[in-house]
C-alpha positions as CSV (number, residue, x, y, z in Angstrom):
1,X,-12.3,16.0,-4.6
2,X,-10.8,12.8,-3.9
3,X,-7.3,12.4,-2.6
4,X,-6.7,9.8,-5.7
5,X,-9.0,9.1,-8.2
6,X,-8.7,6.1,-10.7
7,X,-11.7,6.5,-13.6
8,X,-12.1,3.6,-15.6
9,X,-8.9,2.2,-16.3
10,X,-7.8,-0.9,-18.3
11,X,-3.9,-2.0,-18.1
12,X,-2.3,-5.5,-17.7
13,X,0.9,-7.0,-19.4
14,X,1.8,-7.3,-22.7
15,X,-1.1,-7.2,-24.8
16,X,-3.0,-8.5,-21.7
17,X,-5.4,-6.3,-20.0
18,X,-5.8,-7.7,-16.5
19,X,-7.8,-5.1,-15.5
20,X,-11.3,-3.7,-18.0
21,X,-12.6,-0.1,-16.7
22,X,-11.8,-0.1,-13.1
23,X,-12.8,2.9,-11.2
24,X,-12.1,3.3,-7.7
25,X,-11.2,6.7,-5.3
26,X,-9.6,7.5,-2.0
27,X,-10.2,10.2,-0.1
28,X,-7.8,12.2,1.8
29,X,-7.7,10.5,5.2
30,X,-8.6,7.0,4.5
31,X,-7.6,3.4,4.6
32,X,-9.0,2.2,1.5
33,X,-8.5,-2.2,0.8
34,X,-8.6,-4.0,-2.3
35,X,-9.3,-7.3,-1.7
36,X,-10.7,-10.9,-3.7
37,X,-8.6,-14.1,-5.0
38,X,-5.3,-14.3,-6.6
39,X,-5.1,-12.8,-10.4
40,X,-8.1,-10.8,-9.8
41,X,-6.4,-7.4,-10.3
42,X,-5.3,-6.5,-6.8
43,X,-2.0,-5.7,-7.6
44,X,-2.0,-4.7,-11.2
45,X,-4.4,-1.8,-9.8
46,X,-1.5,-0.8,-8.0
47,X,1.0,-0.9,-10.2
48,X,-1.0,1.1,-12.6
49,X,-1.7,3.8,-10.0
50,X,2.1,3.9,-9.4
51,X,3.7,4.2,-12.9
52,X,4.7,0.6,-12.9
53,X,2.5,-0.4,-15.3
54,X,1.1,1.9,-18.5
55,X,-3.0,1.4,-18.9
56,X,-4.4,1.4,-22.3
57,X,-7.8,3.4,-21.3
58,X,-9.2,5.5,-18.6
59,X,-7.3,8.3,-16.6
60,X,-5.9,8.3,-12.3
61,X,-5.7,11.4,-10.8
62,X,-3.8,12.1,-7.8
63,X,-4.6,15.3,-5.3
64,X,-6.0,17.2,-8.4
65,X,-3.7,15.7,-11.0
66,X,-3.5,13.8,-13.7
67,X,-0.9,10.9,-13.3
68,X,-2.0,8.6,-16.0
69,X,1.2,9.4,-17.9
70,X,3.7,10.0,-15.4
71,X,6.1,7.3,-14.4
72,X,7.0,6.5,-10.6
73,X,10.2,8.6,-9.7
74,X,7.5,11.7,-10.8
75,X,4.8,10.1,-8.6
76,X,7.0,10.1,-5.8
77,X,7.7,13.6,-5.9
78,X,3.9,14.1,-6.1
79,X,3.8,12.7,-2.5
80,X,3.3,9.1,-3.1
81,X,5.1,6.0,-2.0
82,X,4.8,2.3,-2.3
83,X,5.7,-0.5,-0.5
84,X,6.4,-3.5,-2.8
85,X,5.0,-7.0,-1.7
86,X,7.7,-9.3,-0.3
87,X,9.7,-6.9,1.9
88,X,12.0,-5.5,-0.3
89,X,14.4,-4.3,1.6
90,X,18.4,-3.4,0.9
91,X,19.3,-6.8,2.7
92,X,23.3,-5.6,3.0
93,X,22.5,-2.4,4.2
94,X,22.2,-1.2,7.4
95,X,18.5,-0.3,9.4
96,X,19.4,3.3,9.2
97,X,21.6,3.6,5.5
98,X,17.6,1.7,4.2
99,X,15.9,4.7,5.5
100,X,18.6,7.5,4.8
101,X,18.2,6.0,1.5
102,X,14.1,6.2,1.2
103,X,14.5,9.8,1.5
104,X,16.5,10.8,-1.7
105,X,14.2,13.5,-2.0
106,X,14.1,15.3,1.0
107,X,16.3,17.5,3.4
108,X,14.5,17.3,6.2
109,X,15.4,13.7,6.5
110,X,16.8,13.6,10.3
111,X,14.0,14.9,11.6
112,X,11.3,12.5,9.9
113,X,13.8,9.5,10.7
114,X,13.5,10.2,14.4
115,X,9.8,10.0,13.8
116,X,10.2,6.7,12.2
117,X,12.1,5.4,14.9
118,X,9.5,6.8,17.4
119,X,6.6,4.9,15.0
120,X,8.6,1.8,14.9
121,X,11.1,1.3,18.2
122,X,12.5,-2.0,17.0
123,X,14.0,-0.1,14.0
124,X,15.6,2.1,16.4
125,X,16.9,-0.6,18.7
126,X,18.8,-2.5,15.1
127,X,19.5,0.8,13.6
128,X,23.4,-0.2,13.1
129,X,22.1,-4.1,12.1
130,X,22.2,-5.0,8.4
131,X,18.9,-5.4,7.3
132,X,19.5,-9.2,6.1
133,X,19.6,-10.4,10.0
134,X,16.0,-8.6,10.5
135,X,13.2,-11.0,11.1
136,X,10.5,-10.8,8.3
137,X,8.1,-8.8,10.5
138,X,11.6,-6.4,11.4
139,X,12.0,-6.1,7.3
140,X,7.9,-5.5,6.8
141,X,8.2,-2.6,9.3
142,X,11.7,-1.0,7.6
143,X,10.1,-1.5,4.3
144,X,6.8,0.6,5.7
145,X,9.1,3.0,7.3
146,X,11.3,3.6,4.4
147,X,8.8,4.5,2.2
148,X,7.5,7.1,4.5
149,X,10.7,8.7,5.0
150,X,9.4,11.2,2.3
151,X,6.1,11.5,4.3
152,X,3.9,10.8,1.5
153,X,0.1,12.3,1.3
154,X,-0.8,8.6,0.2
155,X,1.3,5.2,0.8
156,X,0.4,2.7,-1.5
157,X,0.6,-1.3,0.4
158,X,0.7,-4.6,-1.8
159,X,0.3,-7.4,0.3
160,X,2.0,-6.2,3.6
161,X,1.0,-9.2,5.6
162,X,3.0,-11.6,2.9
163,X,4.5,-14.3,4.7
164,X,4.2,-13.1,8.2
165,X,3.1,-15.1,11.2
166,X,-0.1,-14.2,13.0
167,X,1.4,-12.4,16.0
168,X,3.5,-10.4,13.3
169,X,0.2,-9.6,11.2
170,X,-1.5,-8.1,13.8
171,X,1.7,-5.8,14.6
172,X,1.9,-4.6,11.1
173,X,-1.8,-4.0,10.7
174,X,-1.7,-1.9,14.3
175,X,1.1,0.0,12.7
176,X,-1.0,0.8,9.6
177,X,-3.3,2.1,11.8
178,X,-1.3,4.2,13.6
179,X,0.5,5.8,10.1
180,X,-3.0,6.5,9.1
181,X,-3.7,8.3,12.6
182,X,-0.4,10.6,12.3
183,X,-1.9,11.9,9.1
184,X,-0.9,9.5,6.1
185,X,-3.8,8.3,3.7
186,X,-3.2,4.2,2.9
187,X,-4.5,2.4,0.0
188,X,-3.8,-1.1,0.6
189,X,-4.1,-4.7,-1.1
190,X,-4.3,-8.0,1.1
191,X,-4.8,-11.1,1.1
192,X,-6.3,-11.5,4.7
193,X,-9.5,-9.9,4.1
194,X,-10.8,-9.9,7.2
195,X,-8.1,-7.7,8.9
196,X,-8.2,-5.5,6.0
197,X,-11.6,-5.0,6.0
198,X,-11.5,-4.7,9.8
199,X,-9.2,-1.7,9.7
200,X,-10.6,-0.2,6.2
201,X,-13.0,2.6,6.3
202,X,-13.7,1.4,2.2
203,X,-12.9,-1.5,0.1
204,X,-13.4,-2.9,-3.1
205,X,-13.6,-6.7,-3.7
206,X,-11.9,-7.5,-7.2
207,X,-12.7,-10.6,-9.2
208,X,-11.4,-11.3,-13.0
209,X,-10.4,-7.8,-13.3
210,X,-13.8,-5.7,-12.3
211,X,-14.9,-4.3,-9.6
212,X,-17.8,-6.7,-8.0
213,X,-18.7,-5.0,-5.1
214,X,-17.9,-1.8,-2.9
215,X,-18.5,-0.2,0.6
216,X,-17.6,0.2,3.9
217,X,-15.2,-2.3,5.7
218,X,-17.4,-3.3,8.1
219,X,-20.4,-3.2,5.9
220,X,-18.5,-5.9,3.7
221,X,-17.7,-7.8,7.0
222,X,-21.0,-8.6,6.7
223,X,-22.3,-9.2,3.6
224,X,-23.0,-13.3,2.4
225,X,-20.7,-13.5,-0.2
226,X,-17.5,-11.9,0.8
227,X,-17.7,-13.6,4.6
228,X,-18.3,-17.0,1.9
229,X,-15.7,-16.5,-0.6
230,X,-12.9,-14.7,1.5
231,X,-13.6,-15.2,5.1
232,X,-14.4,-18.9,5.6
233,X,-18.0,-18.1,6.6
Protein backbone atom coordinates (compact mmCIF):
# COMPACT_ATOMS: atom_id res chain seq x y z
CA UNK A 1 0.00 0.00 0.00
CA UNK A 2 1.24 3.25 -0.84
CA UNK A 3 2.61 5.64 1.74
CA UNK A 4 0.02 8.44 0.15
CA UNK A 5 -2.36 7.79 -2.25
CA UNK A 6 -4.21 10.59 -4.31
CA UNK A 7 -7.18 8.69 -6.63
CA UNK A 8 -8.59 10.91 -9.00
CA UNK A 9 -9.00 14.14 -7.54
CA UNK A 10 -10.41 17.51 -8.91
CA UNK A 11 -9.99 20.81 -6.59
CA UNK A 12 -8.94 24.40 -7.56
CA UNK A 13 -10.31 27.83 -6.29
CA UNK A 14 -13.56 29.16 -6.19
CA UNK A 15 -15.67 27.43 -8.55
CA UNK A 16 -12.37 26.78 -10.49
CA UNK A 17 -11.09 23.38 -10.73
CA UNK A 18 -7.41 23.58 -11.51
CA UNK A 19 -6.92 20.26 -11.27
CA UNK A 20 -9.68 17.27 -13.29
CA UNK A 21 -9.01 13.60 -11.87
CA UNK A 22 -5.49 13.55 -10.92
CA UNK A 23 -4.14 10.41 -9.52
CA UNK A 24 -0.81 10.07 -8.30
CA UNK A 25 0.97 7.76 -5.19
CA UNK A 26 4.04 7.74 -3.12
CA UNK A 27 5.44 5.00 -1.64
CA UNK A 28 6.98 4.86 1.69
CA UNK A 29 10.65 5.63 1.11
CA UNK A 30 10.58 7.80 -1.96
CA UNK A 31 11.27 11.14 -3.43
CA UNK A 32 8.46 11.60 -5.65
CA UNK A 33 8.55 15.26 -8.12
CA UNK A 34 5.84 16.98 -9.73
CA UNK A 35 7.04 18.93 -12.29
CA UNK A 36 5.69 20.95 -15.88
CA UNK A 37 5.07 24.94 -16.45
CA UNK A 38 3.57 27.47 -14.24
CA UNK A 39 -0.45 27.00 -13.59
CA UNK A 40 -0.31 23.46 -14.49
CA UNK A 41 -1.35 22.09 -11.12
CA UNK A 42 1.94 21.61 -9.33
CA UNK A 43 1.05 23.31 -6.35
CA UNK A 44 -2.73 23.06 -6.18
CA UNK A 45 -1.92 19.12 -5.97
CA UNK A 46 -0.26 20.03 -2.86
CA UNK A 47 -2.39 22.02 -1.28
CA UNK A 48 -5.15 19.56 -1.80
CA UNK A 49 -3.08 16.80 -0.34
CA UNK A 50 -2.44 19.03 2.67
CA UNK A 51 -5.94 20.34 3.67
CA UNK A 52 -5.29 23.69 2.21
CA UNK A 53 -7.46 23.34 -0.42
CA UNK A 54 -11.10 21.23 -0.42
CA UNK A 55 -11.36 18.96 -3.83
CA UNK A 56 -14.75 18.54 -5.26
CA UNK A 57 -14.19 14.72 -6.51
CA UNK A 58 -11.91 11.81 -5.89
CA UNK A 59 -10.40 10.64 -2.45
CA UNK A 60 -6.21 10.99 -0.95
CA UNK A 61 -5.22 8.62 1.38
CA UNK A 62 -2.46 8.91 3.58
CA UNK A 63 -0.55 5.58 5.37
CA UNK A 64 -3.99 3.77 5.13
CA UNK A 65 -6.19 6.69 5.67
CA UNK A 66 -8.49 8.65 4.31
CA UNK A 67 -7.55 12.47 4.46
CA UNK A 68 -9.82 13.82 1.89
CA UNK A 69 -11.86 15.59 4.59
CA UNK A 70 -9.51 16.39 7.17
CA UNK A 71 -8.01 19.83 7.27
CA UNK A 72 -4.04 20.44 7.93
CA UNK A 73 -3.57 20.82 11.83
CA UNK A 74 -5.24 16.96 11.65
CA UNK A 75 -2.76 16.02 8.81
CA UNK A 76 0.01 17.10 10.82
CA UNK A 77 -0.76 14.96 13.55
CA UNK A 78 -1.01 12.14 10.92
CA UNK A 79 2.73 12.63 10.39
CA UNK A 80 2.77 15.06 7.65
CA UNK A 81 4.50 18.43 7.15
CA UNK A 82 4.79 20.97 4.53
CA UNK A 83 7.12 23.44 3.61
CA UNK A 84 5.34 26.42 1.99
CA UNK A 85 7.12 27.99 -1.24
CA UNK A 86 8.96 31.20 -0.49
CA UNK A 87 10.67 30.49 2.84
CA UNK A 88 8.28 31.23 5.23
CA UNK A 89 9.97 31.62 8.01
CA UNK A 90 9.06 33.65 11.57
CA UNK A 91 11.51 36.49 10.27
CA UNK A 92 11.59 38.12 14.10
CA UNK A 93 12.15 35.07 15.71
CA UNK A 94 15.10 33.57 16.61
CA UNK A 95 16.90 30.16 14.53
CA UNK A 96 16.00 28.06 17.59
CA UNK A 97 12.34 29.78 18.99
CA UNK A 98 11.40 28.77 14.61
CA UNK A 99 12.17 25.26 15.35
CA UNK A 100 10.93 25.05 19.12
CA UNK A 101 7.98 26.35 17.48
CA UNK A 102 7.64 23.55 14.48
CA UNK A 103 7.29 21.11 17.14
CA UNK A 104 3.98 22.16 18.96
CA UNK A 105 3.17 18.66 18.83
CA UNK A 106 5.78 16.77 20.26
CA UNK A 107 7.72 16.26 23.59
CA UNK A 108 10.56 14.86 22.45
CA UNK A 109 11.47 18.07 20.84
CA UNK A 110 15.26 18.54 22.24
CA UNK A 111 16.29 15.58 21.14
CA UNK A 112 15.00 15.87 17.31
CA UNK A 113 16.37 19.56 17.42
CA UNK A 114 19.85 18.38 18.08
CA UNK A 115 19.29 16.17 15.06
CA UNK A 116 18.33 19.11 13.10
CA UNK A 117 21.25 20.97 13.94
CA UNK A 118 23.46 17.87 13.14
CA UNK A 119 21.36 17.76 9.50
CA UNK A 120 21.85 21.41 9.05
CA UNK A 121 25.20 22.92 10.99
CA UNK A 122 24.65 26.46 9.79
CA UNK A 123 21.36 26.47 11.80
CA UNK A 124 23.29 25.45 14.72
CA UNK A 125 26.14 28.05 14.24
CA UNK A 126 22.91 31.16 14.06
CA UNK A 127 20.82 29.41 16.54
CA UNK A 128 20.51 32.69 18.81
CA UNK A 129 20.31 34.90 15.21
CA UNK A 130 16.79 36.23 14.27
CA UNK A 131 15.79 34.51 11.38
CA UNK A 132 15.23 37.93 9.33
CA UNK A 133 19.34 38.38 9.04
CA UNK A 134 19.46 34.55 7.50
CA UNK A 135 20.45 34.49 3.90
CA UNK A 136 17.68 32.96 1.69
CA UNK A 137 19.43 29.61 1.37
CA UNK A 138 19.90 29.96 5.60
CA UNK A 139 15.83 30.58 5.74
CA UNK A 140 15.24 27.59 2.92
CA UNK A 141 17.12 25.17 5.25
CA UNK A 142 15.19 26.55 8.76
CA UNK A 143 12.06 26.30 6.81
CA UNK A 144 13.03 22.38 5.87
CA UNK A 145 14.18 21.94 9.32
CA UNK A 146 11.20 23.28 11.09
CA UNK A 147 8.85 21.33 9.42
CA UNK A 148 10.62 18.19 10.44
CA UNK A 149 10.93 19.01 13.91
CA UNK A 150 7.73 16.71 14.20
CA UNK A 151 9.65 13.96 12.14
CA UNK A 152 7.01 13.50 9.71
CA UNK A 153 6.53 9.97 7.76
CA UNK A 154 6.10 12.25 4.58
CA UNK A 155 7.33 16.08 4.03
CA UNK A 156 5.52 17.71 1.56
CA UNK A 157 8.12 20.56 -0.70
CA UNK A 158 6.53 23.45 -2.94
CA UNK A 159 9.12 25.00 -4.83
CA UNK A 160 12.18 24.65 -2.36
CA UNK A 161 14.61 26.00 -4.91
CA UNK A 162 12.46 29.45 -5.20
CA UNK A 163 14.74 32.22 -5.57
CA UNK A 164 17.91 30.63 -4.60
CA UNK A 165 21.27 30.93 -6.34
CA UNK A 166 22.82 27.94 -8.02
CA UNK A 167 25.45 27.09 -5.42
CA UNK A 168 22.48 27.43 -2.85
CA UNK A 169 20.22 25.01 -5.10
CA UNK A 170 22.51 22.39 -5.16
CA UNK A 171 22.86 22.57 -1.11
CA UNK A 172 19.28 22.33 -0.62
CA UNK A 173 18.67 19.59 -3.06
CA UNK A 174 21.91 17.57 -1.27
CA UNK A 175 19.96 18.15 1.86
CA UNK A 176 16.73 16.67 0.42
CA UNK A 177 18.65 13.81 -0.21
CA UNK A 178 20.07 13.33 2.90
CA UNK A 179 16.38 13.82 4.81
CA UNK A 180 15.21 11.10 2.54
CA UNK A 181 18.36 8.91 3.57
CA UNK A 182 17.63 9.34 7.53
CA UNK A 183 14.26 7.88 6.82
CA UNK A 184 11.71 10.66 5.73
CA UNK A 185 9.61 10.07 2.49
CA UNK A 186 9.50 13.65 0.25
CA UNK A 187 6.95 14.57 -2.25
CA UNK A 188 8.22 17.53 -3.94
CA UNK A 189 7.22 20.31 -6.57
CA UNK A 190 9.93 22.28 -8.64
CA UNK A 191 10.50 24.30 -10.95
CA UNK A 192 14.10 23.09 -11.98
CA UNK A 193 13.24 19.91 -13.41
CA UNK A 194 16.28 18.56 -14.08
CA UNK A 195 17.52 18.46 -10.45
CA UNK A 196 14.36 17.21 -9.47
CA UNK A 197 14.16 14.60 -11.68
CA UNK A 198 17.85 13.91 -11.04
CA UNK A 199 17.27 13.15 -7.35
CA UNK A 200 13.50 11.68 -7.86
CA UNK A 201 13.07 7.99 -7.89
CA UNK A 202 9.32 9.06 -9.61
CA UNK A 203 7.73 11.98 -11.10
CA UNK A 204 4.85 13.21 -12.72
CA UNK A 205 4.94 16.04 -15.39
CA UNK A 206 1.66 18.21 -15.00
CA UNK A 207 0.21 20.27 -17.78
CA UNK A 208 -3.30 22.18 -17.73
CA UNK A 209 -4.27 20.24 -14.74
CA UNK A 210 -3.66 16.32 -15.89
CA UNK A 211 -1.29 14.23 -15.51
CA UNK A 212 0.67 13.81 -19.08
CA UNK A 213 3.25 11.60 -18.33
CA UNK A 214 4.77 9.43 -15.42
CA UNK A 215 7.98 7.33 -14.47
CA UNK A 216 11.14 7.12 -13.16
CA UNK A 217 13.40 10.29 -12.72
CA UNK A 218 15.94 9.27 -14.76
CA UNK A 219 13.69 7.61 -17.23
CA UNK A 220 12.01 11.11 -17.77
CA UNK A 221 15.64 12.60 -17.97
CA UNK A 222 15.47 11.06 -21.09
CA UNK A 223 12.52 11.18 -22.80
CA UNK A 224 12.07 13.92 -26.04
CA UNK A 225 9.53 15.90 -24.78
CA UNK A 226 10.31 16.63 -21.19
CA UNK A 227 14.32 17.27 -22.01
CA UNK A 228 12.28 19.84 -24.97
CA UNK A 229 9.78 21.50 -22.87
CA UNK A 230 11.52 21.68 -19.38
CA UNK A 231 15.14 21.11 -19.87
CA UNK A 232 16.30 23.19 -22.77
CA UNK A 233 17.11 20.19 -24.85
Amino acid sequence: MPLLSVENISSGYGKNNVLQGVSFHVDEGEIVALIGPNGAGKSTALKTVFGFLRNSAGKIYFDGKDITLKKPHEIVRLGMSFVHQGRQVFRNMTVEENLVLGAFIDRKSEKIKEQIYSMFPILKKKRNAVASTLSGGQQQQLAIGRALMLSPKLLLLDEPSLGLDPKTVRLVFDKIESIRKAGTTLLLVEQNARMALEISDRAYVFETGQIKLEGAGTQLLKTKSVQRLYLGG
